[in-house]
C-alpha angles and dihedrals in degrees: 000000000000116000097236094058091036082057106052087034088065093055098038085059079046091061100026093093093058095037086051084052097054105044094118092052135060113295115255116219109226125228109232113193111211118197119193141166085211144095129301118297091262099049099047120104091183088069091047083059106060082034089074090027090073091043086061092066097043108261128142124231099224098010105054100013148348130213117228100198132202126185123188087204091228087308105121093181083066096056103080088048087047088051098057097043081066088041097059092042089066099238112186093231138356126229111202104195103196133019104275084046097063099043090057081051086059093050103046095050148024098171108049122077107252121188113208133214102193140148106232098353086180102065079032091068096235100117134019085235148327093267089047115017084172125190115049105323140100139154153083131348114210111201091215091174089057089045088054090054106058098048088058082056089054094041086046090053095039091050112021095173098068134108108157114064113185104213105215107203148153121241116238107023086116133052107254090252090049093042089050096050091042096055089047092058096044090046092058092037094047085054097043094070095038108273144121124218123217114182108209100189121218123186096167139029083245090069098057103084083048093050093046084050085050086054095050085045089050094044087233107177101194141023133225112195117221115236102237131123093250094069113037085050087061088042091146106055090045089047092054098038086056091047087051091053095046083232111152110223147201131189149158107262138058085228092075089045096053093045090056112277107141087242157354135195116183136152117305111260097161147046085218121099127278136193089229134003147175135177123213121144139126132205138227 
């Protein structure tokens, strides 16, 4: 199944009791909060994705829901404010699109559905577990680690001669525990095929021409893009940097291909074409 339509199906189960009530009378149209880290609600292809996603399953944008959507623009510290603003409009159900999303989700409402997008709600404290995530959330499970892996195979295969993979990321997207489970893992599996990962961390556009001067010191020889909203958003400048420094790179979104990295692989949204893709998710 494809996530999109994973995505709006959850909610649409969310929602199925209430629309089954009110069949003989005139249909309600239900409020769906959507939380992202991501861009502005008209710049977002993640959005265009649960949009048609919706329309797979044969829901209609204005007659059976609209979507009231908030993006934090790359900016995490927005992201509780932006919550219960959703919160306080009395949205039906919240999608939290991204781990700190949806940990902002947590905090802002018990009561509300939220269906969650993570990587390893489990460690992130989001669900009791993967069979029974209890209380008010359900979703998808991204296995990011997996993910990770997989685009270090293609980067190996693009670029065999490599050794020294500079790992370009942005502190605080993951719960410490999860951080720290997560760099052990990359770390072996890094190692395992040959390669040696050096995380060069970024917290504002401003740090990006320091952090690609940190990866010539270091006599990194290719380049693994993070997948987090502050960088795809500045897709671009990462792009060109990477270009200046003749560093073959890989990341998680279309928006670095297109803006010039060598290649991305990421989950599988469409049934359209990629350059590169992989599938990894588990439900809840």
């Amino acid at each position: 199944m494809h996530r999109r339509t994973f995505l709006a199906g959850t909610g649409a189960v969310v929602l199925a009791a209430p629309l089954a009530a009110e069949t003989q009378q005139a249909p309600r149209t239900y409020r769906i909060g959507f939380l992202d880290t991501g861009l502005r609600q008209d710049e977002t292809s993640t959005l265009a994705g649960f949009r048609q996603g919706f329309l797979d399953i044969g829901y209609l944008e204005g007659k059976n829901f609209r979507i009231e959507y908030r993006g934090a623009d790359g900016k995490y510290e927005r992201l509780a404010a932006l919550a219960d603003e959703l919160v306080r409009s009395g949205v039906d159900v919240i999608v939290a699109n991204s781990t700190p999303a949806c940990l902002a989700a947590q905090k802002a409402t018990t009561k509300i559905p939220i269906v969650i997008v993570a990587a390893d709600p489990v460690r992130s404290g989001l669900v009791a577990s993967l069979a029974r995530p209890g209380g008010n959330i359900t979703g998808l499970s991204i296995q990011e680690f997996e993910l990770i892996f997989k685009r270090l195979e293609l980067l190996k295969e693009a670029v065999p001669t490599a050794s020294r993979v500079a790992y370009l990321r942005v502190p605080g997207t993951q719960p410490t525990q999860v951080a720290s489970s997560f760099q052990t893992q990359e770390d072996s599996a890094a190692q395992s095929i040959g390669l040696q990962l050096q995380r060069v961390e970024v917290r504002e556009p401003i740090d990006f021409a320091g952090a690609f001067s940190t990866m010539a010191k270091n006599r990194a020889q290719a380049l693994i893009v993070a997948n987090v909203a502050p960088l795809s958003i500045h897709a671009a400048q990462v792009a060109a940097l990477a270009t200046q420094n003749r560093l073959p790179a890989i990341g998680g979104q279309k928006e670095l291909t297109r803006a010039g990295l060598l290649l991305s692989s990421r989950p599988r949204r469409s049934a359209s074409p990629s350059r590169h893709r992989s599938s990894r998710a588990q439900t809840m």
